[in-house]
N, C-alpha and C positions, 0 to 999 in steps of 0.2 A: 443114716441114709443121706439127710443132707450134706455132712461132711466129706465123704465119700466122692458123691458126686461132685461137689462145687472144686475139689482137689485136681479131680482129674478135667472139670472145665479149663481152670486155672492154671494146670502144666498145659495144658495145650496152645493155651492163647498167648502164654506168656514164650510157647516155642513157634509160636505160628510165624513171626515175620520173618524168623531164622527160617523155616522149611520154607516159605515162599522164596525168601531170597537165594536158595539154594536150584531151587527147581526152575526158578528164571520168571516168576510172576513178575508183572510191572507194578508200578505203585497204583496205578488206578485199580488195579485187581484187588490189591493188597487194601487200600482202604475203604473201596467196594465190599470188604467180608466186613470186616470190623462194622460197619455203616450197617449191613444185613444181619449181623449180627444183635447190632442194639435193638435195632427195629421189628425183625422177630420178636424179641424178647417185649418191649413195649406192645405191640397188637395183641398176638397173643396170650399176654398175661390176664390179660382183661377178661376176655372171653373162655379163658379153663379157669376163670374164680367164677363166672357166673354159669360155665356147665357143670363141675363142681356141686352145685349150689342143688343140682337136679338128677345128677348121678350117684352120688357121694367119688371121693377123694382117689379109693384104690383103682379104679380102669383107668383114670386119667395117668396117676404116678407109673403104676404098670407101663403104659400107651409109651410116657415118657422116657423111662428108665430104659424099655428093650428098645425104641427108637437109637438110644445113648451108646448103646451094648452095639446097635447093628451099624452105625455109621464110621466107627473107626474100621470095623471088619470091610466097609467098602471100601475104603482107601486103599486097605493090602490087598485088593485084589485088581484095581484098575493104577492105571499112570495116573502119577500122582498130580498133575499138575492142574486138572479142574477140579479132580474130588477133594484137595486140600481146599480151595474155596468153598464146596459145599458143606465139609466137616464142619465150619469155621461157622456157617449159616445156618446149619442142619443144628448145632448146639445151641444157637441161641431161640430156634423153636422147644429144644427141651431142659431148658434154663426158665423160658417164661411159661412153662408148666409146672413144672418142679417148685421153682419157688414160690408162687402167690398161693399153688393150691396144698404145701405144705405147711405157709404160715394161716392161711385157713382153718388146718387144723389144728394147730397149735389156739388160735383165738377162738375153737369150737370147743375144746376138749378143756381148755383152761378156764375158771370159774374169774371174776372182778377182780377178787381179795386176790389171785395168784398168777394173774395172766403176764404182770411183770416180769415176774421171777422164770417164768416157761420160755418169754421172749428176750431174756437175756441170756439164758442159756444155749437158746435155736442159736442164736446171732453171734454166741461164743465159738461153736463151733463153726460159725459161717466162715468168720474172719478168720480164724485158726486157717483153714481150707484159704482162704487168702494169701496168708503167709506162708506156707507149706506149700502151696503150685507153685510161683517161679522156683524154689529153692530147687524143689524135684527134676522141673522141668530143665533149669539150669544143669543140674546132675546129668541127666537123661541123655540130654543134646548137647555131651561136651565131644560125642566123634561123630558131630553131624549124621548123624544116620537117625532119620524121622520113626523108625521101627517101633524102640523103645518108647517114645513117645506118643504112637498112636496105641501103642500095647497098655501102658500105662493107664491110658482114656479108657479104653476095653474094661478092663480088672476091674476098673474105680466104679465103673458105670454098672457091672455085673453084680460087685459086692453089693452096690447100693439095691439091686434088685431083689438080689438073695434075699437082705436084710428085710426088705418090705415083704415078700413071700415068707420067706421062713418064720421071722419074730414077730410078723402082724399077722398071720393067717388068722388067728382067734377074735383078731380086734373085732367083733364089729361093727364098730364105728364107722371105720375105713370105708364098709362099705356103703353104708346110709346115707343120705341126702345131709348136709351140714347147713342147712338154713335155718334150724330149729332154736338157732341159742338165745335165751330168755336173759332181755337185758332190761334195766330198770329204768324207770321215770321220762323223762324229757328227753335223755338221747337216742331212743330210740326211733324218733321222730326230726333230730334237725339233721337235715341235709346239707344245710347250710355250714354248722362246725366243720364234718367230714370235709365240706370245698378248703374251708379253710385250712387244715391242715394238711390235705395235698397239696395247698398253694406252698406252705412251707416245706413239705417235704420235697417237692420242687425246688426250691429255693436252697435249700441246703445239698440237695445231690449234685445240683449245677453247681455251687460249690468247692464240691469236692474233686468234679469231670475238672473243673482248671486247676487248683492243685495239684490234679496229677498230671495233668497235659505238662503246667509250665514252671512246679515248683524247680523241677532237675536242671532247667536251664537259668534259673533263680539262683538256685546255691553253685553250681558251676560258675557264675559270676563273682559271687560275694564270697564265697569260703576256699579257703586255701587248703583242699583236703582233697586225698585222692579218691578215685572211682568206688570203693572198697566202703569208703567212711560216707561218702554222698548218698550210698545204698543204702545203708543204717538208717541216717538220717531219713531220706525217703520215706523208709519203712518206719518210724517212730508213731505216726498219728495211728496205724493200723495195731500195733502191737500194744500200744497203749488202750485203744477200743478193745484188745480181746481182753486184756489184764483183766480191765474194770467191768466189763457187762455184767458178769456175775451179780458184783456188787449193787450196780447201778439198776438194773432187775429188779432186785429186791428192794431197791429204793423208791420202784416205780407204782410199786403194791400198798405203800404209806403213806406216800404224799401226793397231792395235786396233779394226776397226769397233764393236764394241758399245760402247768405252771412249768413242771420238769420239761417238756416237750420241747414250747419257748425257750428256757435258760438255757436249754442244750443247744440252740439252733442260733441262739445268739452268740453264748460261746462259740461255736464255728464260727459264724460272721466277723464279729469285730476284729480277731487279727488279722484279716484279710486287707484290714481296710489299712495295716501299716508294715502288712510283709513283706512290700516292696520297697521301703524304705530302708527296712532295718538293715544295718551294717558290722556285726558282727555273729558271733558262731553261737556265743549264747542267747541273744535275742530269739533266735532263726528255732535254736530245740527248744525256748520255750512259746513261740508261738505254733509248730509243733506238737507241743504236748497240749496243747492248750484244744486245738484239733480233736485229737483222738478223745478227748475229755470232753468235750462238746458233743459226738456222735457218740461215745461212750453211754451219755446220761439221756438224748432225745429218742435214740433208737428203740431200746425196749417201753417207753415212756408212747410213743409215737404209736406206738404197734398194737400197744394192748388199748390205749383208747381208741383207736381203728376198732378195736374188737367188741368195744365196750357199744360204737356208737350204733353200729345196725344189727340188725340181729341176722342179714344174707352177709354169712361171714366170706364165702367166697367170691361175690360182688365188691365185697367191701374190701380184701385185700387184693383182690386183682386191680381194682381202681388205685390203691396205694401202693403197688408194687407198679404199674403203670405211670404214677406220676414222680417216680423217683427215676424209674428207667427216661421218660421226658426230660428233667433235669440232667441225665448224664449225657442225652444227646444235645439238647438245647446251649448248654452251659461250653463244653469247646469252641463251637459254634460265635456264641457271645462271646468267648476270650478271643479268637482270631482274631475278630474284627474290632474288638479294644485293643491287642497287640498291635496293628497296624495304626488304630489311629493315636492311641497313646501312649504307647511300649511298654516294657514288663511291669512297669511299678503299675501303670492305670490297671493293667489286667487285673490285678488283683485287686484292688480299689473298690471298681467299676462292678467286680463279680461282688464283693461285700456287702456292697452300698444294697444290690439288689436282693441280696440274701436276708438281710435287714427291713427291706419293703415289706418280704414276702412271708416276713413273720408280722408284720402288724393286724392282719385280721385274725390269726390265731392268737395275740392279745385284747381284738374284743369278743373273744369266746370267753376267756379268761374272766374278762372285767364282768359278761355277762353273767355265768357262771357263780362269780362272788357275791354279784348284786341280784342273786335267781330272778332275773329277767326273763319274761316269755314273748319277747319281740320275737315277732317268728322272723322279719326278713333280715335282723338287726346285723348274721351271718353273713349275707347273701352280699349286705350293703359293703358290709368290709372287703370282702375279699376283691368286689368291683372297683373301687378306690384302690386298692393294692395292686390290681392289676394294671390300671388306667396309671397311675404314678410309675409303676416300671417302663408300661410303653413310652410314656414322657419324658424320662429320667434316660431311658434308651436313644430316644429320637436326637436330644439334646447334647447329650455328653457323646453321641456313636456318629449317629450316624449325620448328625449337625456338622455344618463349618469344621473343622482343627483350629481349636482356637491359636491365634499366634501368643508367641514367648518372645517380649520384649519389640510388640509393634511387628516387627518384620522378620523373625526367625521362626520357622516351623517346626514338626518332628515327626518325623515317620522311623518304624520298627518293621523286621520280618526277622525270618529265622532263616541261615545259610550255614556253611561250614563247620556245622555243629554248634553254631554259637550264636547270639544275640547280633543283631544290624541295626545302628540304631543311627539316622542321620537328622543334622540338624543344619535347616539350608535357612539362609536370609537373603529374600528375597522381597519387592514391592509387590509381587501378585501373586497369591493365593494359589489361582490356577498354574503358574508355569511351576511352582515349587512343588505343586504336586505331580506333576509331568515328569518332572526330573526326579521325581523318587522313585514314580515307576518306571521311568525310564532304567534307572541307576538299578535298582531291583531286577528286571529283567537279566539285564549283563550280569550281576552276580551272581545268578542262579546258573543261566547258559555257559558262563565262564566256569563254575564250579565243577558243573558236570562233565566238560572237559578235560577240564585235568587232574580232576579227582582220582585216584588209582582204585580208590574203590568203587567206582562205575565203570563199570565194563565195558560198554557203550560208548565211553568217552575216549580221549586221543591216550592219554595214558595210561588205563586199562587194557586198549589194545594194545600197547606198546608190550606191557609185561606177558601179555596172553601170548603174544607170537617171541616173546627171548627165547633163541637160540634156533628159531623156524626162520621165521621171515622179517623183514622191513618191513614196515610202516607208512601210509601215508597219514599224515596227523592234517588240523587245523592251522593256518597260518598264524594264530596266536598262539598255537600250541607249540607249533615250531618254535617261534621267536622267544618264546621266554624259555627252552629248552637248550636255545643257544646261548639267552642270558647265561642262564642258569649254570651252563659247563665251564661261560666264563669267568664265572664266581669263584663256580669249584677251584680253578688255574691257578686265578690269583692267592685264596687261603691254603694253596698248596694241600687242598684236597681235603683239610678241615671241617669243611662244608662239602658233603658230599651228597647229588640228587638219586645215587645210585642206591642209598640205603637201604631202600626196598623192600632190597633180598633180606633186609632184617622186620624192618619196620613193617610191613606190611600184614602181620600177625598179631592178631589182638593181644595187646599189653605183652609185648615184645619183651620189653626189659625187665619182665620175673624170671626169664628164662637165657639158660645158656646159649648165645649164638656166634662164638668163636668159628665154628665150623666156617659159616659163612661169611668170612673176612674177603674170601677169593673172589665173592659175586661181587661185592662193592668196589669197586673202581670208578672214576667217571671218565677215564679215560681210554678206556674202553667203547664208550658208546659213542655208533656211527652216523653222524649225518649225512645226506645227502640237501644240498640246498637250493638242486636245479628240481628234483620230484618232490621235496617237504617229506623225506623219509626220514624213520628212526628206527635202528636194527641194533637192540643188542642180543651179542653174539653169544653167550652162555645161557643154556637153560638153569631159570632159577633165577637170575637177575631182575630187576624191577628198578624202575624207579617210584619216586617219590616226594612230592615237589612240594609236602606240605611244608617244609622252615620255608619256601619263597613264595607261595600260591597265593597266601592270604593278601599280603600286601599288592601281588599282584591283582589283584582284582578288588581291592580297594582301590587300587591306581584308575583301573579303566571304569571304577564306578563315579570317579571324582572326573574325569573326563567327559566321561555320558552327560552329568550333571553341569556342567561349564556349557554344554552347547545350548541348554533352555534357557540361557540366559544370568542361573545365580549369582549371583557376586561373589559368596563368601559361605564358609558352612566347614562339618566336619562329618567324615563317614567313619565311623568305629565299628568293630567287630572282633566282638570278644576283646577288647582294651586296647585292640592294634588302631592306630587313628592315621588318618591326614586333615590336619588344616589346610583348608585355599583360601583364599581372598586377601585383601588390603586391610586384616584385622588382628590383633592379639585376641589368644584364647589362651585362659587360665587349666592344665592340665594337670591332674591328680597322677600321681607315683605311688602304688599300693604298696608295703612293706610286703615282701615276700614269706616272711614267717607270722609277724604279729599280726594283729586287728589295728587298720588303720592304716595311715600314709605315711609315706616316707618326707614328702615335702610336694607343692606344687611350683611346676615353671609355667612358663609363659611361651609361648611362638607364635611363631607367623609364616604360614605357606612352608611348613615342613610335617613331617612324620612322625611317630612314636612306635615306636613297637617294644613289645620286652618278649623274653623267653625266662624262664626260671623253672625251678624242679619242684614244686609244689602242684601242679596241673595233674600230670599223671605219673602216678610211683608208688610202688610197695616199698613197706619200711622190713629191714632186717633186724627182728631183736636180738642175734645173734652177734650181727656186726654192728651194730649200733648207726645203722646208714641206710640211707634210700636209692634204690634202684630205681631211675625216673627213666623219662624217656628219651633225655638227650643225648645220644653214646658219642664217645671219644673216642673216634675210629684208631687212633693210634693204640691204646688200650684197649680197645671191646669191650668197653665195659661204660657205666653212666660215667658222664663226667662230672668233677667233683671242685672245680678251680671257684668255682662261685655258684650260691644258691639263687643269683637273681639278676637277670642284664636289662636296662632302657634305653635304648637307642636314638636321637635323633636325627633323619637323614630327610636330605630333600625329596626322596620319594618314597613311600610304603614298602615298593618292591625292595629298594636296600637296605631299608631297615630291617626289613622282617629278615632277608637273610644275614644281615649283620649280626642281630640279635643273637639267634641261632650260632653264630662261627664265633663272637666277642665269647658267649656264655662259656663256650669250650677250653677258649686259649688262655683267661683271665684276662686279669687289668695287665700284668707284666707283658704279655706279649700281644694285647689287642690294643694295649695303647699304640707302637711303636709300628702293630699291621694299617688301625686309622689313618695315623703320621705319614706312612708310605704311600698307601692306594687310595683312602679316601676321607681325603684331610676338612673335608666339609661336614663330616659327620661326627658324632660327640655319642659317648657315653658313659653309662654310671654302672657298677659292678656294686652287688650285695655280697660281700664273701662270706664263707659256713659259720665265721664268729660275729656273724651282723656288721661288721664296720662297713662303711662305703669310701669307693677308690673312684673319682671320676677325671674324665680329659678336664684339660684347663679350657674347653669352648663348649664343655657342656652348661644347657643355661642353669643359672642361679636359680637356688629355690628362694619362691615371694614372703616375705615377711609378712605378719598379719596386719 
């Protein structure tokens, strides 16, 4: 029943932002459900363990399950574009039914000696039903059509009701009041233990909400793997959790529940506190594994002494199934605003460090426990010290001062362009450095969605919406870098081409054949007008696509924005593309495009970096023994293949990043001599498919140690 249902939550949520984005919801809508979603399921849960408690179990699960059955069935009958928010909301009212008043039973029905082994089997098929929604849901919504998907929901939610009718009709248990279960000695009396181990269950789900929020923008930094292999990865701490429950269950039945609880919660913790350090591929899967192996062994361990400790089993797992759901709201919440003040390494740090607080008074249950202590507030004292040290630990490290780096250099982080922002300004005043971050942030985000072609809304979304209808009036920066841009295209003799579009514009383009579409790409083709800031291209089907020059351009106008409050000197990176300004050498790392590790570091001053390479995004062919990445060689149709890896230096962002892009294409043979010709001020290094490196004779020296 649980599996069932949690399967068909789990396709839906995992296709829900695809149906929103399709029907035209805006992002406040979109993270409005997700938002009403948690929080359902938090209030809720609380209150169907302790009606539960006074009904018995089946009119609740019933209540829930035909709720589950009837809310896909409204969506097919009304427009979809409010009742996909309500489905989204409406589930997580029968999520926080379903689950605290099914682990309920499970801790009612279960005896001491075997309530481990019951709750790592629930929680085997929980996760299973984890792994299994997106995969379906991915399946489901591969021709955008939400039908299958809301159909899916239907079945899953129907089965799971059957199942409770037909195979529980005899039970009856189901139907009795579940507050009955006869629990031994001392725990059935500290209230105090239970705080503390919501404190940790807290602690640990907060956790896991940042993990999942910011591991993907984590390893899209650090690992040179594509989309395909980052999903695995993703998925390893969950599939690891279902492997082991089984086992870990059973281990919860023999040894020290509150001992196993801690260990498990600690193992979560501590890699946290160096995930954002670490720098290679094996590091990353085993802290990773180390993850799924830590909720592996606290989950079933956590659950059955929840059961153990009151005898209102439905009180007592709606308060546990409520402080976990807390943690998963709480815990993104907390990484935002450590993102912002300390970027991706602190996030994870900062969420550890607190993960680790928040098991310290379920280690003086422990200590009590060994030393059969009967302090009755001895619970109460801990868990208020653990609390009081996070607020503290919060205030200081969050939302205190940004401490500076090196006297007068700050750091501020957000997330844009699909990738990390991460800047670092030197400045004598606190306040103006941080003015210019948020200054510098505004423009990147405003600018982003401009010319993003995947915002529809923006200047080059409508551009491609009206090919082959009408002209365009754009933005006056949208214009001007559209002009840049055609004049790029001119000079690489159309190497670089913004017209791509018509290819690129389709998810993971390059798996797939797009020869057809040779005829849309042209950039000479596309019509300005420069007296109205119009842009008309004339073939439907056409697009542009300005992501090889975008980035840099809006590094460009964020180092601008930043120059007026005053900085001196600093660097704005995004996703590894930089600009230095100021009167300063900065020491810059060169990633090897295949291995773990650098290539070498150089040194600048008030210039740029950008690289392009085909390790970002690409399916490998075992057939052909080659990868299909995303960079095509218009001349071929096909990826290009001249070098796995190009570094740029030019005096502004915007050239580099197109440089990057046009050098990667042509190799070192013919992007040395394109340099030479147009733009002798810029320097680059080529990684070719045998590792060797080809660079200009003015690209800088790498620094000797």
């Amino acid at each position: 029943m649980t599996f069932f249902s949690t399967l068909g939550v789990c396709t839906f949520s995992f296709s829900f932002p695809l149906l929103a984005r399709d029907v035209g919801m805006t992002g406040v809508w979109l993270g409005s459900a997700f938002t009403g979603y948690f929080l359902a399921k938090l209030l809720v849960g609380y209150f169907a363990g302790i009606l539960a408690d006074k009904t018995g179990p089946r009119p609740l699960l019933i209540f829930s399950l035909l709720l589950g059955t009837l809310i896909p069935l409204g969506y097919l009958f009304y427009n979809p574009s409010l009742p996909i928010y309500l489905v989204q909301f409406g589930l997580g009212i029968v999520v926080g039914i379903i689950k605290p008043v099914s682990m309920a039973v499970i801790g009612a029905e279960s005896s001491e000696e075997y309530g481990g082994k019951w709750f790592g089997l629930y929680n085997t098929f929980f996760y299973a039903a984890l792994i299994s929604g997106p995969l379906l849901g991915g399946f489901l919504y591969h021709q955008k059509n939400p039908v299958p998907v809301i159909l899916s929901l239907f079945f899953c939610m129907l089965a799971s009701l059957l199942i409770l009718i037909i195979f529980f009709a005899k039970n009856i248990f189901l139907s009795k009041k579940i507050s009955q279960k006869q629990v031994s000695g001392i725990r059935a009396e500290t209230d105090g233990e239970f705080l503390n181990l919501l404190l940790a269950v807290a602690g640990r789900t907060a956790g896991m909400a940042v993990t999942i929020s910011f591991l993907p923008i984590l390893m899209m930094e650090k690992l040179t793997v594509n989309s395909v292999i980052l999903g695995i990865f993703f998925s390893l701490p969950t599939m690891v959790t279902c492997l082991v429950l089984p086992l870990t269950g059973r281990l919860a039945d023999h040894f020290n529940k509150i001992f196993l609880t801690l260990a498990g919660m600690l193992i979560c913790a501590f890699p946290l506190l160096f995930m954002g350090k670490v720098q290679t591929t094996t590091g990353i899967i085993a802290f990773l594994l180390l993850l799924g192996l830590g909720s592996a062994i606290s989950i079933p361990a956590s659950m059955s002494e929840a059961s153990i400790i009151s005898s209102e089993q439905g009180k007592t797992m709606g308060a546990f199934y409520g402080a976990a759901n807390l943690g998963f709201i709480l815990g993104p919440l907390m990484g935002g605003l450590a993102f912002k003040a300390k970027g991706l390494p602190g996030v994870f740090w900062i969420i550890g460090i607190i993960g680790i607080i928040s098991c310290l008074p379920l280690g003086t249950s422990l200590v009590k426990n060994i030393a059969c202590s009967r302090l009755k507030y001895f619970d109460y004292l801990g868990s208020s010290i653990a609390v009081a040290l996070i607020l503290v630990f919060w205030v200081v490290t969050i939302l205190g001062p940004v401490k500076a780096v090196a006297k007068e250099r700050f750091r501020f982080a957000d997330l844009a362009m699909g990738t990390y922002i991460q800047l670092t300004l030197k400045a004598s005043d606190e306040d103006a450095a941080e003015a210019a971050a948020d200054d510098a942030f505004a423009v990147i985000h405003e600018l982003e969605k401009d010319i993003d072609h995947h915002c529809p809304t923006g200047s080059v979304g409508k551009i491609n919406s009206e090919a082959g209808k009408n002209s365009v009036r754009v933005t006056p920066k949208a214009f001007e870098l559209i002009k840049r841009a055609l004049l790029f295209c001119e000079k690489s003799d159309g190497v670089f081409d913004i017209s791509i579009g018509a290819i690129s514009i389709k998810p993971e383009y390059y798996k797939y054949s797009y020869k057809e579409k040779k005829a849309l790409v042209n950039y000479r083709l596309v019509q300005l007008n420069d007296e109205n800031s119009t842009v008309f291209l004339p073939r439907k089907g056409m697009a542009l696509d300005l992501g090889g020059i975008g980035k840099g351009t809006i590094i460009d106008n964020a180092v601008e924005e930043i120059k007026k409050e005053g900085v001196s000197a600093g660097i704005v990176e995004a996703g590894g593309d930089l600009f230095c300004f100021g009167n300063e050498n900065w020491n810059i790392g060169i990633k090897h495009p295949r291995l773990e590790g650098l290539l070498g570091v150089i040194s600048i001053m008030n210039m740029a970096v950008c690289t392009s390479g085909d390790y970002r995004q690409y399916s490998y062919s075992v057939e052909q023994h080659k990868r299909k990445h995303h960079i095509i060689d218009l001349e071929k149709i096909s990826s290009a293949g001249k070098s796995i890896g190009v570094t740029v230096v030019a005096p502004n962002a915007e050239l580099a990043d197109a440089l990057a892009t046009t050098l990667f294409i042509m190799g070192p043979e013919k992007g040395k001599a394109f340099l030479r010709k147009k733009f002798p001020d810029s320097s680059a290094l080529w990684v070719l498919p045998d590792s060797k490196t080809v660079k200009t004779k003015n690209f800088p020296p790498f620094l000797t140690k």
